[in-house]
C-alpha positions in Angstrom: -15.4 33.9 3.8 -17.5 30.6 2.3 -19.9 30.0 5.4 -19.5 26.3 5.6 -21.8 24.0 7.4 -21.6 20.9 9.4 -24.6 18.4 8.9 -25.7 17.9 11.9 -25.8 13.8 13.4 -29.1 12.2 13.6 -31.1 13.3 10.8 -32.6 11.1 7.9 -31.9 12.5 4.3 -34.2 11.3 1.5 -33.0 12.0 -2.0 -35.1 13.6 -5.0 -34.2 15.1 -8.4 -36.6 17.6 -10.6 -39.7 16.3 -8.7 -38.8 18.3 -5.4 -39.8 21.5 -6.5 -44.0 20.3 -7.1 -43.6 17.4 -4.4 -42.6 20.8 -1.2 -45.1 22.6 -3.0 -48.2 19.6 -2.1 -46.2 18.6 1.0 -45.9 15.3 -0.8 -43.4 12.5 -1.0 -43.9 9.2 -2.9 -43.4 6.1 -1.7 -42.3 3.0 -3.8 -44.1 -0.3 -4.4 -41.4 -3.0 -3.7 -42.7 -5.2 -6.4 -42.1 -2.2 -8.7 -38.4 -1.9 -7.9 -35.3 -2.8 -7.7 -35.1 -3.1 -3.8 -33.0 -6.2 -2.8 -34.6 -9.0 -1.1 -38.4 -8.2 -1.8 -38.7 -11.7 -3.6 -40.9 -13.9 -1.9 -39.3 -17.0 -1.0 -40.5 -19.7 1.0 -39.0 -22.0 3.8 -38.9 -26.1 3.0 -42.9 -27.0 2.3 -44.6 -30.4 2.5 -44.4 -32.1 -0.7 -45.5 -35.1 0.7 -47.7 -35.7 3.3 -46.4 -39.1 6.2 -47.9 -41.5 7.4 -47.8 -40.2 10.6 -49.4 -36.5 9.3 -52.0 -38.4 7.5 -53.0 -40.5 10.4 -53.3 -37.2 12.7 -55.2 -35.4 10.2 -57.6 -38.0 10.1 -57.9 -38.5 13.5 -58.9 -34.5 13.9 -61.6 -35.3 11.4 -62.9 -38.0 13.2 -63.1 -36.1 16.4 -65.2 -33.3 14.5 -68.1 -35.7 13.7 -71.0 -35.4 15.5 -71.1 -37.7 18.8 -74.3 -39.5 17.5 -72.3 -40.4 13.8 -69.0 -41.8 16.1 -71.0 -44.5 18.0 -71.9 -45.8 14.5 -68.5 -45.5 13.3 -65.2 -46.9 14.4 -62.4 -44.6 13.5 -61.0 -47.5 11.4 -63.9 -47.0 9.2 -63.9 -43.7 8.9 -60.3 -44.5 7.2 -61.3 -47.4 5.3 -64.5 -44.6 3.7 -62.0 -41.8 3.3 -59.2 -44.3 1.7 -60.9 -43.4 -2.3 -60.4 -39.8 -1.3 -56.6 -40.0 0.2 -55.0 -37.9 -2.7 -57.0 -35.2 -2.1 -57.3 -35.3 1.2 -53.6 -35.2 0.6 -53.3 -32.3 -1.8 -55.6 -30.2 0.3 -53.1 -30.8 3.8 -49.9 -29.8 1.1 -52.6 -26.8 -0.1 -53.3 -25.5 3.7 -49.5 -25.8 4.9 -48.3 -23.6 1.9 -51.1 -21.3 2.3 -50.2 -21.0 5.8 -46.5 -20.5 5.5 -47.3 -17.4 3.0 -49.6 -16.4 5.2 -47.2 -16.1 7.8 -44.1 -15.0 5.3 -46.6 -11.8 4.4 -46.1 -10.2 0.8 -44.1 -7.2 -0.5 -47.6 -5.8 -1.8 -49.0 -5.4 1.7 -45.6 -2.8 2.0 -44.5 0.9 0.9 -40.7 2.0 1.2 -38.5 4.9 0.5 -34.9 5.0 1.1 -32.9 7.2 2.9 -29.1 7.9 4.1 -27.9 8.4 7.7 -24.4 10.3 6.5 -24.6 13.9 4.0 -20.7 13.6 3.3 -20.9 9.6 2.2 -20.1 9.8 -1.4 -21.2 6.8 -2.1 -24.5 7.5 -1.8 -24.0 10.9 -3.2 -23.2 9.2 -6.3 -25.9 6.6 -6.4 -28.6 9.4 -5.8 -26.9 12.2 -8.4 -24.6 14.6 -7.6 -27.3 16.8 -9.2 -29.9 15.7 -6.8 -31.4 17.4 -3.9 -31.3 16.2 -0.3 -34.0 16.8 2.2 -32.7 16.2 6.1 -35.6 15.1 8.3 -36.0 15.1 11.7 -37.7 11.8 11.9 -39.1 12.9 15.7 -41.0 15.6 13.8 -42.9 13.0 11.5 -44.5 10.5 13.8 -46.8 8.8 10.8 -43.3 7.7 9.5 -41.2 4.9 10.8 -37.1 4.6 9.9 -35.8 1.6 10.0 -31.3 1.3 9.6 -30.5 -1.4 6.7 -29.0 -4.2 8.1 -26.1 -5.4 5.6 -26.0 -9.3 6.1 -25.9 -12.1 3.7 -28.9 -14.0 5.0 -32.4 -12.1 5.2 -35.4 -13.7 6.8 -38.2 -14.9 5.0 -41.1 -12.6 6.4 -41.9 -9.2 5.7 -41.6 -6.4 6.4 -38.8 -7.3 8.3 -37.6 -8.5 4.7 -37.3 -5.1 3.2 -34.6 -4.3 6.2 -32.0 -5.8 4.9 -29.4 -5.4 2.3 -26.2 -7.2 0.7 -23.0 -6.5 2.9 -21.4 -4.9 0.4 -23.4 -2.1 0.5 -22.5 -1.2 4.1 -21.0 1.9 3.2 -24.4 3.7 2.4 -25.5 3.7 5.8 -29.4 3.5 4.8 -32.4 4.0 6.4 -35.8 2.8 5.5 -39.1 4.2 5.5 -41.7 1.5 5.8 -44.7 1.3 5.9 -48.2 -0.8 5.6 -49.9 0.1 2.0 -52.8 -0.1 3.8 -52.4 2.9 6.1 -51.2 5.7 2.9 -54.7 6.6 1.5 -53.4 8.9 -1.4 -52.5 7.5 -4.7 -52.1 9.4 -8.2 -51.9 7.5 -11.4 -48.4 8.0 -13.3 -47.7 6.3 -16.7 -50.4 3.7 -15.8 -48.9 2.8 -12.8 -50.3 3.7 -9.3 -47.5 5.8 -6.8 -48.5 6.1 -2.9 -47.7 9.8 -1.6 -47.6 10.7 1.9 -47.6 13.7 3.6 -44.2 15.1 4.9 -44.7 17.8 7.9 -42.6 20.8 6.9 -41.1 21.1 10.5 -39.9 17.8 9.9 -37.5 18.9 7.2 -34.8 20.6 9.0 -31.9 21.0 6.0 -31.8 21.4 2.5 -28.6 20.1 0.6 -28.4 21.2 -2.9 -25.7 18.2 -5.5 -22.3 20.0 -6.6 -23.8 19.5 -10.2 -27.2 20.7 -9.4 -28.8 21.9 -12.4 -29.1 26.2 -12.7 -32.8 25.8 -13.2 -33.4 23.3 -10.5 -31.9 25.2 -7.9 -33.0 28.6 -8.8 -36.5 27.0 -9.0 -36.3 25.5 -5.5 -34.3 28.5 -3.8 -37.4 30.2 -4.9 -39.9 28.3 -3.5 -38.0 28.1 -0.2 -37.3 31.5 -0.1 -41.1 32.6 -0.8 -43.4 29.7 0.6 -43.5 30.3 4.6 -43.8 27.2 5.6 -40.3 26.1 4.4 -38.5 29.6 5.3 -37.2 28.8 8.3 -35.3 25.7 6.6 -31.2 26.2 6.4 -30.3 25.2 3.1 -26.3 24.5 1.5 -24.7 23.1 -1.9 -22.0 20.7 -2.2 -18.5 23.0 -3.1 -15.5 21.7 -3.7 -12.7 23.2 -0.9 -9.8 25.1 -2.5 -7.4 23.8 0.3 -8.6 19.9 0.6 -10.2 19.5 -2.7 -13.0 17.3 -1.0 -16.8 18.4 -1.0 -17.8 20.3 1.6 -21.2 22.1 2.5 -21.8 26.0 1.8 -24.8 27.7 3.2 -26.8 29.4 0.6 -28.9 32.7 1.1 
């Protein structure tokens, strides 16, 4: 009889294709850049910005200034004068308020280059995200307690993001529900290794082989793929211990179900 397997609840499952194979061999994963893909919602887009600076702004901007002089320069200058000197300057004194507020509002908003992601998916049998990975692909399930340097975050589908990230790169369009995603993020500035590919630079980050606690091979699953990775698994100790299964269609239910491979 088919030994058939149950994915068990709580595990993260991050998706790969031919790459697997020399990715378990360095203990590697990459991460993405988000300005490099096609993640929804990295855009930066900014809240309503001063495009014109009051009355009111101008006359409490001013009156900052004035207080910043030196005591000795204020008893020989009434604040009115101080205005009536700076009145040649207003515009820029103007375009440099509009110039600090937007830098400070991006500042705040943060940008999708200070950020690395990779996606993941909360449900095996979901084949909606079987088919948006491959049907061919491989599925690692990690035990996200077992990788402390990593942090998941579940999608939230909603039509409205916020503005600042990373809290950004959470979200997703409602319509996508059904994936059930999770998100690794994390700051750029904390994954050190970096190869060049194409000209382009990808982040890798060490995955802890106890953290990987399934294997699932796609129904579709090329013959060389898997026999490469069955290999590897089979021979490499730190990934023995790992229970691995392929997608098989039932005979009785003709749904995909998971069969444990030796």
């Amino acid at each position: 009889m088919t030994d058939i397997i149950t994915p068990p609840n709580g595990l993260v499952f991050l998706t790969f294709s031919d790459e697997i194979v020399p990715l378990l061999k360095r203990g590697l994963i990459p991460l993405s850049a988000p300005e490099h893909s096609d993640l929804p919602g990295y855009e930066v887009e900014t809240g309503p910005q001063l495009a014109a600076v009051s009355e009111e702004d101008y006359q409490r901007h001013m009156q900052a200034e004035y207080q910043r002089l030196p005591a000795n320069l204020q008893g020989l200058l009434t604040f009115d004068a101080f205005l009536t000197q700076a009145q040649g300057k207003r515009a820029l004194i103007e375009q440099a308020m509009v110039d600090k507020q937007r830098a400070q509002a991006q500042l705040q908003q943060g940008q999708p280059q200070d950020w690395l992601w990779r996606e993941g998916y909360s449900d095996a049998s979901c084949a909606l995200a079987w088919s948006q990975a491959g049907y061919g692909s491989v599925w690692l399930g990690i035990d996200v307690q077992q990788w402390p340097q990593a942090e998941f975050h579940a999608v939230r589908y909603e039509s409205h993001w916020p503005l600042t990230f990373p809290e950004r790169l959470q979200f997703d369009a409602p319509q996508r529900s059904p994936l059930a995603q999770q998100r690794l993020i994390l700051p750029r500035a904390e994954v050190d290794k970096t190869i060049q590919v194409g000209g382009q630079t990808q982040w890798l980050l060490y995955l802890p082989p106890k953290a990987i606690r399934l294997v699932l091979l796609g129904g579709r699953i090329s013959p060389r793929l898997k026999s490469a990775l069955l290999s590897l698994l089979s021979q490499d100790f730190r990934y023995q211990r790992i229970e691995r299964a392929q997608m098989t269609l039932s005979a009785r239910t003709a749904a995909w179900q998971f069969s444990r491979v030796r």
